[in-house]
C-alpha positions as CSV (number, residue, x, y, z in Angstrom):
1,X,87.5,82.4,45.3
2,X,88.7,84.8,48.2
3,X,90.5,87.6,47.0
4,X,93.5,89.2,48.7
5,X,92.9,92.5,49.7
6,X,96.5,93.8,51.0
7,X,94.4,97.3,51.9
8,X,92.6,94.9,54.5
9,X,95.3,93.3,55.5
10,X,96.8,96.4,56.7
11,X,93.7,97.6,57.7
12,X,94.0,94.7,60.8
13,X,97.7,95.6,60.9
14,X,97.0,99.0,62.2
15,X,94.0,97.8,64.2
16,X,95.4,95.2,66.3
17,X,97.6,97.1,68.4
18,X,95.1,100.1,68.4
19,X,92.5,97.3,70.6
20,X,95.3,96.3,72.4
21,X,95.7,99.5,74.0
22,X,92.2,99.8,74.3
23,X,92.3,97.4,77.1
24,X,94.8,99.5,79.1
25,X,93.2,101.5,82.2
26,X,94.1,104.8,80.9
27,X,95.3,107.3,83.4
28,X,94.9,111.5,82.6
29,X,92.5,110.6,79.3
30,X,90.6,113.1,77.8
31,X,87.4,113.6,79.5
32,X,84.8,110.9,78.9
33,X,81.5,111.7,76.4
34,X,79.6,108.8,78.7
35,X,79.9,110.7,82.3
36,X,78.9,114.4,82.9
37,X,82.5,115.0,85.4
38,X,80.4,118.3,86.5
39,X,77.9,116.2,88.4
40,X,80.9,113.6,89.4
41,X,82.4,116.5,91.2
42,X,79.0,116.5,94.1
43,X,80.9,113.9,95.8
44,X,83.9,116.2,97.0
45,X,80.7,118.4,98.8
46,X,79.3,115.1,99.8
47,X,82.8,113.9,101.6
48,X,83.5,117.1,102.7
49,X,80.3,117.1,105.0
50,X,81.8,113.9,106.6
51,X,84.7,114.8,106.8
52,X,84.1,118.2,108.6
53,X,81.4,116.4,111.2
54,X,84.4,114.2,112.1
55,X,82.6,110.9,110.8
56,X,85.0,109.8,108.4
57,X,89.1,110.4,108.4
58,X,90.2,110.0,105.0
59,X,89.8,108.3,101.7
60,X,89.8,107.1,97.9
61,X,87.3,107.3,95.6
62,X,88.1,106.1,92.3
63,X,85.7,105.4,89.2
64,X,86.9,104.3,85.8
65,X,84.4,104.0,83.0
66,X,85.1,102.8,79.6
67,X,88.8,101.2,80.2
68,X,89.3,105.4,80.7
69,X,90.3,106.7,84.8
70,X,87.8,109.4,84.9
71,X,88.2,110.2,88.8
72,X,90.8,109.0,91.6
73,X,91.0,111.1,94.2
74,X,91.9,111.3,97.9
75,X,90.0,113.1,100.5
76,X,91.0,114.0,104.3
77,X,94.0,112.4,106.0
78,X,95.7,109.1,105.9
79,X,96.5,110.0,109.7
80,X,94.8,112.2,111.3
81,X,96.9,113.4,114.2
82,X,100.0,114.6,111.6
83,X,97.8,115.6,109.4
84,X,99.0,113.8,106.4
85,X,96.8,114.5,103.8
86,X,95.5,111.2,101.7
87,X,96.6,110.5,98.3
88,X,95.0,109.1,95.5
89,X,97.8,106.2,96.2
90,X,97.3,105.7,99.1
91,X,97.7,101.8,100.3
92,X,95.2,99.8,102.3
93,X,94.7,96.9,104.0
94,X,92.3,95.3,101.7
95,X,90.9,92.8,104.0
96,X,88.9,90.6,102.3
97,X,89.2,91.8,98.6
98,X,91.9,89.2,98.9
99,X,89.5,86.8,98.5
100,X,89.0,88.1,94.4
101,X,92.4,87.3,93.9
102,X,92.2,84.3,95.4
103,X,89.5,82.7,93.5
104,X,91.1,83.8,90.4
105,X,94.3,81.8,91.1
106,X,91.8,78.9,91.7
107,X,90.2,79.6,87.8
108,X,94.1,80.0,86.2
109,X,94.2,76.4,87.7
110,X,90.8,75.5,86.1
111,X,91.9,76.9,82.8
112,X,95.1,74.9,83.4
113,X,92.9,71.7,83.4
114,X,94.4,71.2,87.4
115,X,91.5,70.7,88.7
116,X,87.6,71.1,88.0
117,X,84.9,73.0,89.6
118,X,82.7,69.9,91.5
119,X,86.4,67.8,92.2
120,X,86.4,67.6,96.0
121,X,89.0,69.4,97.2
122,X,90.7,66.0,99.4
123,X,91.8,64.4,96.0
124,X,94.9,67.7,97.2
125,X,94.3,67.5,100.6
126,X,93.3,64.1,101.8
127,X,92.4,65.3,105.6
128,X,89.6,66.5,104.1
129,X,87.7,63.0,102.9
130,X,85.6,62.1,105.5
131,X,83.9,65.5,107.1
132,X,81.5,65.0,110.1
133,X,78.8,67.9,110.5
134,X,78.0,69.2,113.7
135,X,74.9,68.0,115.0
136,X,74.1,69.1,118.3
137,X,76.7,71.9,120.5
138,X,76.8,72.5,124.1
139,X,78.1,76.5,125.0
140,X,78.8,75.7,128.0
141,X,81.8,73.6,127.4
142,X,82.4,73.3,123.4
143,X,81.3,69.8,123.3
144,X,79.9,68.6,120.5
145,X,78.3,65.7,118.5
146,X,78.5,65.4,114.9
147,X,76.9,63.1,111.9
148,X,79.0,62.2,108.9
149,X,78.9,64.3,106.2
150,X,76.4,63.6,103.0
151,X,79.0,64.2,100.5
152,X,82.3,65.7,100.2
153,X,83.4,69.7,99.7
154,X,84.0,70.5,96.3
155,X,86.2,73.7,94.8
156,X,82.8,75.1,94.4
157,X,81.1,74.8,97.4
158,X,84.4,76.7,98.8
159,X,84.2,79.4,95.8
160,X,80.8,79.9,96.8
161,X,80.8,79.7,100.8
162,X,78.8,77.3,101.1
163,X,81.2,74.4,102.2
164,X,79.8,74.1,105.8
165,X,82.9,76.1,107.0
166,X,82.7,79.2,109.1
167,X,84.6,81.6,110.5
168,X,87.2,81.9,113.1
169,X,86.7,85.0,115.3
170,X,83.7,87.0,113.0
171,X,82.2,84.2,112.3
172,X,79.4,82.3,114.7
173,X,79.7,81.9,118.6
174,X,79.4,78.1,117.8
175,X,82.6,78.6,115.3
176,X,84.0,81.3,117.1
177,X,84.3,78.4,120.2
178,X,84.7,75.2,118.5
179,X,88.1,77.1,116.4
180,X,89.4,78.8,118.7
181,X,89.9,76.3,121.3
182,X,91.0,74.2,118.3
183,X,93.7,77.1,117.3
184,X,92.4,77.7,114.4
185,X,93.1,81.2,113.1
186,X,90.9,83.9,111.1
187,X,94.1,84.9,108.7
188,X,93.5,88.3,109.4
189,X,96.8,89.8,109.8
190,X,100.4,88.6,110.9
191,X,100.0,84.2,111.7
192,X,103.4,83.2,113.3
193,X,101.8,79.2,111.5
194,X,101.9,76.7,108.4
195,X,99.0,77.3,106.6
196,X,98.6,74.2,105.4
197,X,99.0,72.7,109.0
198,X,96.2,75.1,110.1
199,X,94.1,73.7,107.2
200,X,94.4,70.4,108.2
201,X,93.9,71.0,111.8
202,X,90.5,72.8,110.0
203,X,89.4,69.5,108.6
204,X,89.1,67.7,112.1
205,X,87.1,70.6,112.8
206,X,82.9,69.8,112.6
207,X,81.1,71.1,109.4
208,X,78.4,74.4,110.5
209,X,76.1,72.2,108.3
210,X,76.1,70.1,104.7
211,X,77.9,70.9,102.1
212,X,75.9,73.1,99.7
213,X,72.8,73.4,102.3
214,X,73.9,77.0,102.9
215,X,75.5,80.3,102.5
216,X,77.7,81.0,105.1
217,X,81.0,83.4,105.0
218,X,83.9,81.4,106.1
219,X,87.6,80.7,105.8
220,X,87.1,79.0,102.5
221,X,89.1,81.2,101.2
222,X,92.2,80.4,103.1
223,X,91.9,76.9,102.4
224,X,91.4,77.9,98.5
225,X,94.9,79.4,99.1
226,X,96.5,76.7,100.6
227,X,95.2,74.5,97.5
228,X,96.6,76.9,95.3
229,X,100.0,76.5,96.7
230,X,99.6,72.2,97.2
231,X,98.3,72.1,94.0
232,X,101.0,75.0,92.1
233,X,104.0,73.8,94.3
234,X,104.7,77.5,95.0
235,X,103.8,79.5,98.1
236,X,100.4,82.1,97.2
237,X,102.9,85.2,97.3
238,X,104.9,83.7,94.5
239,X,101.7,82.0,92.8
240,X,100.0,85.9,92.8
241,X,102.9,87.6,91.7
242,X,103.7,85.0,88.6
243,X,100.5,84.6,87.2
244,X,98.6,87.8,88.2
245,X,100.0,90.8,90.2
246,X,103.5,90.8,88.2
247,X,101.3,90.1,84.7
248,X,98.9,92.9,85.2
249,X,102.1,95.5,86.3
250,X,100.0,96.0,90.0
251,X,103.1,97.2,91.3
252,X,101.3,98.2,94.6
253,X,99.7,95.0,95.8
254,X,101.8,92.6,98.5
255,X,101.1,90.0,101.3
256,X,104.5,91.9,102.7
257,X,105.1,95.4,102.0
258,X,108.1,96.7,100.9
259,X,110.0,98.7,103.8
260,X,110.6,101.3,100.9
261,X,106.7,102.1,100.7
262,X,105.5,101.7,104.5
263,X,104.9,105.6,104.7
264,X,102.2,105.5,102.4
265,X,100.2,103.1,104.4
266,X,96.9,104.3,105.9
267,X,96.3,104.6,109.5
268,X,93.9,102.2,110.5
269,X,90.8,103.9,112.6
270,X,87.8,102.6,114.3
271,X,85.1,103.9,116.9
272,X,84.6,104.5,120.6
273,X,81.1,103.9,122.5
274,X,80.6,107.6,121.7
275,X,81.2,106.5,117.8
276,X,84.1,108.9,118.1
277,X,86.8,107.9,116.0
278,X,90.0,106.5,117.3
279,X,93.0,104.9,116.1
280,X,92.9,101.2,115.7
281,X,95.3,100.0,118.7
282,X,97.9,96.8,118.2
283,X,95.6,95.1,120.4
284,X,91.9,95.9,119.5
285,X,90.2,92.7,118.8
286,X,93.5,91.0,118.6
287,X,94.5,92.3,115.6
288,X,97.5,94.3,114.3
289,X,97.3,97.0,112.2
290,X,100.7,97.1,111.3
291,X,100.5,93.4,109.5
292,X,101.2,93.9,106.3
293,X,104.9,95.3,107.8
294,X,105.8,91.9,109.4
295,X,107.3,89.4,107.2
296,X,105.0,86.8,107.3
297,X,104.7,83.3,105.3
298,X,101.4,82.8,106.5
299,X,99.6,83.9,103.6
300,X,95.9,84.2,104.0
301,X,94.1,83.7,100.6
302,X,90.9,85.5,102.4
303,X,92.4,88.9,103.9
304,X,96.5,89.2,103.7
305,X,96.9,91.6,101.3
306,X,97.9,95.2,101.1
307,X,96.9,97.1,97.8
308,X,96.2,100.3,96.0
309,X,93.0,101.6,94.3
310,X,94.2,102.2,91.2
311,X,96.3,98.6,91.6
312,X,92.8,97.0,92.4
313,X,91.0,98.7,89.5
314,X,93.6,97.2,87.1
315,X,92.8,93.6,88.4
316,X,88.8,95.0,87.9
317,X,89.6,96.1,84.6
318,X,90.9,92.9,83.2
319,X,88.1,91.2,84.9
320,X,85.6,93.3,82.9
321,X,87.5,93.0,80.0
322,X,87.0,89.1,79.9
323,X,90.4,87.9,81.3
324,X,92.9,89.8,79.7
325,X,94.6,93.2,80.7
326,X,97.7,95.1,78.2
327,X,97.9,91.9,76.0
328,X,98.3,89.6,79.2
329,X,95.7,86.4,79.2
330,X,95.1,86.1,83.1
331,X,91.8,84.1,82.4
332,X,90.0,82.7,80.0
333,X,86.6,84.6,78.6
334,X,84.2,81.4,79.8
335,X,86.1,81.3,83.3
336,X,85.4,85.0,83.9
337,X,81.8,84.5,83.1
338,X,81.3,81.4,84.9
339,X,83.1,83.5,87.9
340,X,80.6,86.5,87.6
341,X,77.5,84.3,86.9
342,X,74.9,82.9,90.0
343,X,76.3,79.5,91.3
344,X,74.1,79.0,94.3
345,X,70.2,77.3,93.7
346,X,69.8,78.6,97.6
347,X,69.8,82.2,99.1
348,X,73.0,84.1,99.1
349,X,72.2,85.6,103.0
350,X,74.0,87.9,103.1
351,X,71.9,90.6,101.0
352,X,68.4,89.4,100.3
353,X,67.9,89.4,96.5
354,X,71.5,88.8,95.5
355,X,73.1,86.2,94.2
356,X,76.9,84.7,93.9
357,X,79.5,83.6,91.6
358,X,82.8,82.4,92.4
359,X,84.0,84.7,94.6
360,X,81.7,87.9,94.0
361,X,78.4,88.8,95.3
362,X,76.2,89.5,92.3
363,X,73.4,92.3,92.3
364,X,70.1,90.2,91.5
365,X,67.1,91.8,89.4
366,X,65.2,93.1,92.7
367,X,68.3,95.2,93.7
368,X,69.3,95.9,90.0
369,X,65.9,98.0,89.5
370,X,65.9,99.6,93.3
371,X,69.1,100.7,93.0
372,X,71.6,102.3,90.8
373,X,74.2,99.2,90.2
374,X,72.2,97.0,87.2
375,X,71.7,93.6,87.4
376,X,74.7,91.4,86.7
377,X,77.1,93.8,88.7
378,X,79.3,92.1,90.9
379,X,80.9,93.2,94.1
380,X,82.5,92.8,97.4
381,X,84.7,94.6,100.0
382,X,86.8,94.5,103.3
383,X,86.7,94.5,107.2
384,X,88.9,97.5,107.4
385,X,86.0,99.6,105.3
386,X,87.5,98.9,101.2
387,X,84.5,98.3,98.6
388,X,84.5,97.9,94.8
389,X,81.7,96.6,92.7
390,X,82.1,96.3,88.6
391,X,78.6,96.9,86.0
392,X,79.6,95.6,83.7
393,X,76.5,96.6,81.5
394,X,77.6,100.2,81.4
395,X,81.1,99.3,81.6
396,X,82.0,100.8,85.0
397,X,84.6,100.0,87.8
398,X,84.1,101.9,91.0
399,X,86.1,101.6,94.1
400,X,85.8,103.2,97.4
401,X,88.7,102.5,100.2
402,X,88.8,104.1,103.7
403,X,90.4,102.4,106.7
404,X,88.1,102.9,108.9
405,X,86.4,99.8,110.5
406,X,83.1,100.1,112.3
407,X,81.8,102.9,110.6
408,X,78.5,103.7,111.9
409,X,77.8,106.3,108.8
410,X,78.2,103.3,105.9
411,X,75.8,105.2,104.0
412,X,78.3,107.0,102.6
413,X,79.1,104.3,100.2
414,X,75.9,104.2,99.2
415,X,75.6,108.7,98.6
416,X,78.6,108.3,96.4
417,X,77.3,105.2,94.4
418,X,74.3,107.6,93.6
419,X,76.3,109.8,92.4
420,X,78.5,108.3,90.6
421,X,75.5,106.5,88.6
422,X,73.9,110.4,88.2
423,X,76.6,111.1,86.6
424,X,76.7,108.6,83.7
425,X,75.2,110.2,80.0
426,X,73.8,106.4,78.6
427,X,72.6,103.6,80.5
C-alpha cells in the first residue's frame, strides 16, 4: 500500500521550479568550482598578441559551462578605423550557423509527425522527383550529360549533405558553372528572388553525384528552408521566430535587423595579398556586407542570419540541455540525440576522423583523444570567421565570433580552445 507522504510531496513542490531554473543560461553567477577562471584569463594575453601584430581586428569569446556564463568578453574593435571598441554584444553575421537553426525547424516538424527522416523531400516539392546525376561535364562550355538518379533525396540526405547538391559560388568549379549560368544563388546575403522559385529552378539542375554516395557541402540547407516554409505555410522568418528565436527569448537573432540595433553590427574585414587586413568592400566577391540591413524575403536557411553570442549560446544551451530551454520544449530529447548522433556510413570530408549528425559536425574518437574537444562534441561555424562547438560530456558551450573572413592566423581558434579546456577542474 503506498503511503502519502505530504513532506515529499512538497519536497517536489519546491524542487520543480528550482530544476527549471537550472536550465537558464545564467548570466553574472557565482564563479564556477569546475573551471579555474585564473587560467581562463591566458586568453586576454593570447588575443592581445594578435591583436597588437595587427592579425586579428576584434572579437567574442564566450564559454559557458554548467548552464553558468563563466566568460563573455569582447576584445579589439568592431571597426577599426573609429576605433569602436567591441562588446561582449556585439552582432555578427553568422554565416552559416544558420544552417543549426535550420535543421532544428526541420526536427520541430519531425516531432510534429510532418514529415520523417528517409521521406523524399518531392512528396512537398514535386520538381524534385525525378533527379538526373551528372555524368560527364565539359568546362569549356557548361555542357553536360547526365544519368537518372538511383533513388530519390530524402530530408536526410539534405540534413547530412550528402544529397548530391553543391554549392553555388564556394562550392566546385563544375557547380560553381553549371548554377550560375542557371541563376542559381549561394543565399549568402541580400537575394532580390522567390526562394522557392530558386529551389525549383535547383531541381532541373544535375546531381554532383548519387544521393547518399558522398559528403559534399551544399545548399541543402536552403532548400531545407524552403521546405520548412511549404510544409509550415509560413515564411522561415516567422517559422524561427514562432517556434524557436521568440521561445528561447534570443532577442538578438534576425534574417533583418532592426534599424534600432544596426550600430552594433561588426564591420566586416578580410585580407589583401600582403594578408593585411582590410575592410570587406560592397563588392568583394559579390557579396554585401551590409545584408542583414536590407529588407529581404529571401530567407536563406544556410547563411541569412544575424545573431549575438550570447543569443547563440542560449540556442546551444537548450541543445545541450536535450530540447528544452526556461521551461520551453523546442525539441524533443530523442530528436536532439538523433541530431547530434553520426548519420553518415561514408566519410564526413571535410575533417578526416569526424563524423555528422543532422546538421553538426561531430568530433570522432581519433580527434576526441588528439585534441581537447571529447568525442561526441559537436560543432560548426561561418564564412565570415563565427565558430561554436558544444561537449557535451563535460557540459561546455564555447563560442568564438570574429568577422573577419580569410584569416590566414585560424589558429587562433584553436590557442583559445586549449585554453579554455586547461582551464576546466574535472573531465
Amino acid at each position: 500500500m503506498k503511503i502519502f507522504n505530504p513532506i515529499m510531496v512538497l519536497f517536489c513542490a519546491l524542487c520543480i521550479p528550482v530544476l527549471m531554473e537550472a536550465q537558464i543560461l545564467i548570466k553574472g553567477a557565482k564563479p564556477n568550482n569546475h573551471i579555474d577562471v585564473s587560467r581562463l584569463r591566458r586568453i586576454d594575453t593570447v588575443i592581445k598578441t594578435y591583436l597588437d601584430k595587427n592579425w586579428e581586428t576584434g572579437l567574442v569569446v564566450l564559454v559557458a559551462k554548467d548552464n553558468e556564463l563563466v566568460w563573455n568578453k569582447g576584445y579589439g574593435y568592431s571597426n577599426f578605423d573609429s576605433k569602436t571598441p567591441m562588446a561582449s554584444d556585439q552582432m555578427f553575421r553568422i554565416m552559416s550557423q544558420t544552417k543549426a537553426l535550420t535543421s532544428v525547424g526541420i526536427m520541430i516538424l519531425y516531432d510534429q509527425g510532418k514529415i520523417y527522416l528517409d521521406e523524399p523531400i518531392s512528396d512537398f516539392i514535386p520538381e524534385y522527383k525525378h533527379m538526373m546525376v551528372l555524368e560527364n561535364y565539359n568546362p569549356k562550355d557548361t555542357s553536360f550529360t547526365t544519368v537518372p538518379a538511383k533513388r530519390e533525396i530524402t530530408f536526410r540526405d539534405l540534413l547530412t549533405h550528402s544529397s548530391g547538391i553543391d554549392y553555388a559560388g564556394i562550392g566546385s568549379p563544375t557547380a560553381n558553372a553549371i548554377y550560375a549560368k542557371a541563376g542559381i544563388p549561394s543565399g549568402l546575403g541580400s537575394i532580390s528572388a522567390s526562394l522557392l522559385d530558386k529551389m525549383k529552378l535547383l531541381a532541373k539542375q544535375p546531381l554532383l553525384f548519387q544521393p547518399g554516395a558522398q559528403w559534399r557541402y551544399g545548399l541543402n540547407m536552403d532548400l531545407l528552408g524552403c521546405l520548412i516554409e511549404v510544409i509550415s505555410g509560413t515564411d522561415l522568418d516567422t517559422f524561427f521566430r514562432n517556434n524557436i528565436t521568440g521561445p528561447l527569448g534570443m532577442k538578438d537573432t534576425y534574417f533583418n535587423v532592426p534599424e534600432s540595433k544596426f550600430s552594433r553590427l561588426s564591420t566586416v574585414y578580410t585580407e589583401d595579398g600582403n594578408h593585411k587586413i582590410i575592410p570587406w568592400s560592397h563588392t568583394y566577391l559579390g557579396l554585401d556586407p551590409d545584408y542583414p540591413m536590407h529588407k529581404t524575403q529571401y530567407f536563406s536557411g544556410g547563411a541569412g542570419m544575424t545573431s549575438t553570442a550570447y543569443d547563440y549560446a542560449i540556442f546551444l544551451e537548450m541543445l545541450l540541455n536535450g530540447g528544452i530551454y526556461n521551461g520551453h520544449r523546442i525539441l524533443s530529447q530523442r530528436a536532439v540525440e538523433i541530431m547530434t548522433s553520426n548519420q553518415l556510413e561514408i566519410p564526413a570530408s571535410f575533417t578526416a576522423g569526424d563524423h555528422f549528425g543532422l546538421g553538426f559536425g561531430i568530433t570522432g574518437k581519433i580527434n576526441g583523444n588528439k585534441g581537447p574537444r571529447n568525442e561526441g562534441t559537436f560543432y560548426w561555424g561561418g564564412y565570415y570567421g563565427t565558430t561554436y562547438w558544444v561537449d557535451p560530456k563535460v557540459h561546455l558551450i564555447c563560442l568564438i565570433m570574429t568577422q573577419h573572413g580569410s584569416n590566414s592566423h585560424s589558429e587562433l581558434t584553436a590557442k583559445i580552445s586549449n585554453l579554455i579546456y586547461s582551464s576546466l577542474l574535472d573531465k
